[in-house]
LOMAR-260968 format. One record per residue (C-alpha): residue in one letter; y, x, z. Coordinates in steps of 0.05 Angstrom, whole numbers, plus 5000, padded with zeros to 4 digits. Each point is the difference from the previous one (the first is absolute). Layout:
BEGIN
AYXZ/...
***
This chain:
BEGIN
X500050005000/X504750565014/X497750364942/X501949384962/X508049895029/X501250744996/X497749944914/X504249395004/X506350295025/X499750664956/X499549534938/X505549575031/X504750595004/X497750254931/X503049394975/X507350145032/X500250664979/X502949924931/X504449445035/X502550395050/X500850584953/X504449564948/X504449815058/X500650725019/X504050104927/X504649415007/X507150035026/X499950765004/X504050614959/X492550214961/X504350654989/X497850575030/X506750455021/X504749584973/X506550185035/X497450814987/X499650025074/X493050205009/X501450844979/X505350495007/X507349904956/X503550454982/X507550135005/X501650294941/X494349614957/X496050534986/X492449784982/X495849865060/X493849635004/X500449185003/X494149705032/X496749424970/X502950024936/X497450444937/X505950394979/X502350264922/X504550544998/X505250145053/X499649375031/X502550015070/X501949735066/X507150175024/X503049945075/X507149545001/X506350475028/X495650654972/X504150284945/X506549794988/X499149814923/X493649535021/X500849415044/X502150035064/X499049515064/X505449594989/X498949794918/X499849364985/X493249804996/X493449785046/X503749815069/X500650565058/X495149685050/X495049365003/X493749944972/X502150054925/X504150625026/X500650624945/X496050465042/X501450774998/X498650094934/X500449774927/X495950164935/X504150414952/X499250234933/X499550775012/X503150504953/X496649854944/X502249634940/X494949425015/X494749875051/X495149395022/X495549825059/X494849454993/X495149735034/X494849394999/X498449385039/X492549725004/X501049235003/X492649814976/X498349755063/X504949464988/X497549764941/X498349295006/X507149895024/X503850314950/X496149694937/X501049325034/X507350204973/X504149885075/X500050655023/X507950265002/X502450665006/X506550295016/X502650724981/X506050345023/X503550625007/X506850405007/X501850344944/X506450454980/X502650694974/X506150405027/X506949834971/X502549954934/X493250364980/X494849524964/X493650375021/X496249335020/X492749725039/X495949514968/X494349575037/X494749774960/X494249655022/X493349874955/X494849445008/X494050284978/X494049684989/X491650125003/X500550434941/X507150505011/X497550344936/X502449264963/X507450135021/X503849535056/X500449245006/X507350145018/X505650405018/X506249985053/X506150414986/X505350125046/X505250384986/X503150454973/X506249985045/X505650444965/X506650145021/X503349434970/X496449625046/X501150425064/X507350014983/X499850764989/X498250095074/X494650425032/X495149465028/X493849534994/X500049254970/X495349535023/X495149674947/X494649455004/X495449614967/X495449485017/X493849594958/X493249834986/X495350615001/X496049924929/X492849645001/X494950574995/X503350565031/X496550395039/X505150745015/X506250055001/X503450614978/X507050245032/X504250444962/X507250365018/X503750304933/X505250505028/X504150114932/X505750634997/X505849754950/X505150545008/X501150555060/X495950665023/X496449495045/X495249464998/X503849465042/X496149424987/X499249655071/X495149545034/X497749715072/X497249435040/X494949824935/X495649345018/X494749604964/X497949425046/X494649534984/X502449345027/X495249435028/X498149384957/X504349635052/X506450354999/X505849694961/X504150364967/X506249884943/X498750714965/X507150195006/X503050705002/X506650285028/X503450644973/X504450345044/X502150765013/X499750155084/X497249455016/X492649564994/X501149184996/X491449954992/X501849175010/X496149624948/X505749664971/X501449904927/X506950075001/X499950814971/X496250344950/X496350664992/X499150474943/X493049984997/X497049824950/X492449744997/X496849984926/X493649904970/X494450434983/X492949894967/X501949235021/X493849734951/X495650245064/X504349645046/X497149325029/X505949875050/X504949474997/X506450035032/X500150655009/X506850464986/X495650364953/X503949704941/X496449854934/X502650474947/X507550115033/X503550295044/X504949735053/X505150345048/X501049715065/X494349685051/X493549704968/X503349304994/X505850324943/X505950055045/X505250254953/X501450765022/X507750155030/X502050724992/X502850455046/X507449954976/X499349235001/X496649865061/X503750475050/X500949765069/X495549354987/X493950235013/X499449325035/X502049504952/X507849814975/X503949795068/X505349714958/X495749484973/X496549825072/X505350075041/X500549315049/X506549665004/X504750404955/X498050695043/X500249595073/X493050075032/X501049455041/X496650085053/X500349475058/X502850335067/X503350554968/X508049874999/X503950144937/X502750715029/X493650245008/X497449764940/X503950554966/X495050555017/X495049624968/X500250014921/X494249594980/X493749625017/X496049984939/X493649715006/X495150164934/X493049944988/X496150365050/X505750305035/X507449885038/X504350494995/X506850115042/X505850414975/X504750265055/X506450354993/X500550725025/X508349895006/X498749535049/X493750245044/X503050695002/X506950355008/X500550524942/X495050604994/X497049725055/X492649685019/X501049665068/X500749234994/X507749825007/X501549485065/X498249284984/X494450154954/X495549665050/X501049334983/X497850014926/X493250445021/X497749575048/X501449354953/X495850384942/X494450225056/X499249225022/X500949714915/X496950534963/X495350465044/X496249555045/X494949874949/X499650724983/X495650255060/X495250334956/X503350064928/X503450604974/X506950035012/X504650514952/X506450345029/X503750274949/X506850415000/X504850044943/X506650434992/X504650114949/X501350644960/X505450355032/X496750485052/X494350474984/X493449764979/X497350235063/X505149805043/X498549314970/X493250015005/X500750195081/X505149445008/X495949454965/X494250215038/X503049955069/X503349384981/X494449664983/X496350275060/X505049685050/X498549324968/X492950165016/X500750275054/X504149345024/X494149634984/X495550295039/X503950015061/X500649244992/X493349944999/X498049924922/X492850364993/X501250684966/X492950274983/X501249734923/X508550244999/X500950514933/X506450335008/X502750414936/X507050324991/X501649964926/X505950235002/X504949974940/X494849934947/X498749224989/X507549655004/X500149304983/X505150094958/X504450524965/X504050485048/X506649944955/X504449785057/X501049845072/X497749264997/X493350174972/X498850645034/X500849465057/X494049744980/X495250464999/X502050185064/X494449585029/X493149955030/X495649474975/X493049735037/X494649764964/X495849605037/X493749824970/X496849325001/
***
C-alpha cells in the first residue's frame, strides 16, 4: 500500500513539473545580464568580458561617471535608484567600428501556450549614443522556430536611436514594444547591434534590456513611451515607439493576431500606433496636456482653494494612468528644492483624491527645469525637486516601496525655451500615477 501512494505521488508531481516549470518563465526578464551588471565595466570602455551574452568584436560593458566622453551618473537615462535602476554599468560599443552580443532563449517548454496564439511578450530597452554623434544600438529579437535552419517566424526591431532623437545630448531613450509571440516558436534569439557612424570611438549605448513573457491573463494595451532620462513603462497608447515588428518566412506562420504582420512592416506598438519622432514629441512623452487639460487648465479639485490651486497645473486623467503637473515657480523659491510655505494644502488634497488608491501601483516623480543653468546643475535640481514631493508623500503616509524618482533635468521641456513664459513651463514636476 505504501509502495503504491509513494508511485502515486512521484507520478503526481511528474505531472506539475512542466506546469510549474512554464510558470517559472512567465513574468520574469528571461535575459540573462541584462543591465551588464553581472561582470566588471570598465571606465574608459575598454573590452572586458560580458557574462551571459556571446559577444562579436569589441563589444563591451562600460561603468557610468568612468571616462568623461562616456556616460556618466547623472545622463539622462535608466533612473538613479529603484528596481529598474541603471545599475553600475552599461553595455557599450567598444572601440571598434561595429560590435554585437547575442544570445538565445529556450521557450519549447511553453509550447502548447504559445501555438494556442495568447501568449504576449514585451521587449524593452534604453538605447542612445553621446551627443551630436550618431553611433547608435539596435535591439532585435528573433522568433525562431523547430527548425532555426528555416529562418525566423518574426523579427522585433528597436531602435536605432540617433542624435536627432536624443536632441544631440549624451544619454539613453527608452523603447518598447509589446505583442503576440508567433505560433510555433520555440527560441528566441536576442541581439544588440552597436553601430560606429563617425568618431575614433564606438559610442553606441545600451542598458536595462528586458524580454518578459507575460501570463495569458495579463492585459495589456501594447503601448510604448519614448523618452530621454526618464522610463514611463505604463501601458498606455497615447505614445509611440520606433520599433518596428515585420514579417519573415510568414507562409509557416499559423498565428492570428499576432504583431507578426503579413508581408509589411509597421512602426510603432503591434496594434499600428502611428510613430512621433523625437523633434515632434518632446516633452510629451505622456500624451498632449493641451488637449486633456480639465477645465481650461483648472484641476479642480474639491477642497483645494483657488490660491492654491496655482501650484497645481493639471489633472489629466488618460487611459491607464493620471498624471499631475505641478509648477516648480510655485513649490520652490528660485534655484532652490525645499517646498515653499503653504505648499501643504494642495499635497495633502492630491494624497486624499489621487493617491489613496495607489497603495501598491507605481507612482513616477519627475523633475523638469529649463535651459538656463548647466545640464548638470539641472539635472541635480530636478532630481531633488522631485524627491521632496516624494519625500512629502511618504512622510504623509502614502506607501513608498513602488515611488520611481528621476531628475531629467533640462532635456524633455514641454515646450520651446524661447522666452520667459514658456521656460515657465517646463519648470515643473509631473507624477504619473498609474491605474
Amino acid at each position: 500500500m505504501k509502495k503504491f501512494v509513494v508511485a502515486a505521488l512521484l507520478f503526481a508531481t511528474s505531472l506539475s513539473l512542466p506546469v510549474q516549470a512554464q510558470q517559472s518563465m512567465l513574468g520574469i526578464n528571461l535575459i540573462d545580464n541584462g543591465g551588464a551588471e553581472a561582470g566588471i565595466g570598465s571606465p574608459d570602455c575598454d573590452t572586458v568580458r560580458v557574462p551571459g551574452w556571446t559577444t562579436v568584436g569589441e563589444f563591451t560593458a562600460g561603468t557610468y561617471g568612468g571616462r568623461s566622453d562616456v556616460l556618466s551618473a547623472n545622463s539622462p537615462g535608466p533612473p538613479l535608484f529603484g528596481q529598474t535602476s541603471r545599475g553600475k554599468n552599461f553595455f557599450c560599443g567598444g572601440n571598434g567600428p561595429s560590435s554585437q552580443a547575442n544570445q538565445t532563449i529556450d521557450v519549447s517548454q511553453l509550447a502548447s501556450t504559445i501555438d494556442s496564439g495568447t501568449l504576449k511578450f514585451e521587449l524593452s530597452g534604453w538605447l542612445g549614443g553621446d551627443g551630436a554623434s550618431d553611433d547608435n544600438a539596435t535591439l532585435s529579437v528573433l522568433f525562431n522556430g523547430q527548425n532555426v535552419a528555416l529562418g525566423p517566424l518574426g523579427k522585433v526591431v528597436l531602435g536605432p536611436v540617433k542624435a536627432s532623437e536624443r536632441s544631440g545630448i549624451k544619454s539613453l531613450v527608452f523603447k518598447q514594444q509589446t505583442g503576440l509571440i508567433p505560433s510555433g516558436t520555440r527560441s528566441i534569439s536576442i541581439g544588440l547591434d552597436m553601430q560606429r557612424v563617425d568618431g575614433r570611438l564606438n559610442d553606441a549605448y545600451a542598458d536595462n534590456i528586458s524580454f518578459v513573457i507575460l501570463p495569458p491573463s495579463t492585459q495589456t494595451s501594447g503601448t510604448n513611451t519614448i523618452s530621454s532620462g526618464i522610463s514611463t513603462n505604463v501601458g498606455s497608447s497615447s505614445t509611440a515607439s520606433s520599433g518596428t515588428v515585420s514579417s519573415l518566412n510568414t507562409s509557416s506562420t499559423k498565428s492570428t493576431g499576432t504583431p507578426i504582420n503579413t508581408g509589411a512592416s509597421s512602426s510603432g506598438t503591434a496594434a499600428g500606433t502611428a510613430d512621433n519622432s523625437f523633434a515632434a514629441g518632446l516633452g510629451r512623452f505622456l500624451g498632449s496636456f493641451s488637449a486633456a487639460l480639465i477645465n481650461n487648465g483648472s484641476p479642480g479639485i474639491a477642497g483645494v482653494t483657488p490660491q492654491q490651486t496655482t501650484a497645481l497645473t493639471a489633472v489629466v486623467h488618460e487611459r491607464g494612468k493620471t498624471i499631475v503637473t505641478l509648477d516648480s515657480d510655485k513649490m520652490f523659491e528660485q534655484g532652490k528644492w525645499a517646498l515653499r510655505t503653504g505648499s501643504d494644502p494642495v499635497l495633502e488634497q492630491l494624497r486624499q483624491s489621487e493617491f489613496a488608491s495607489h497603495q501598491r501601483l507605481p507612482i513616477f516623480f519627475e523633475g523638469h527645469t529649463d535651459e538656463m543653468s548647466d545640464n548638470m546643475d539641472c539635472l541635480a535640481l530636478s532630481m531633488m525637486r522631485a524627491l521632496s514631493i516624494s519625500d512629502w508623500m511618504q512622510k504623509h503616509g502614502v506607501n513608498s516601496s513602488q515611488f520611481e524618482v528621476r531628475g531629467c533635468g533640462r532635456s524633455l521641456p514641454k515646450t520651446m525655451n524661447v522666452n520667459g513664459t514658456n521656460r515657465s513651463q517646463n519648470r515643473r514636476v509631473e507624477i504619473v500615477l498609474i491605474e
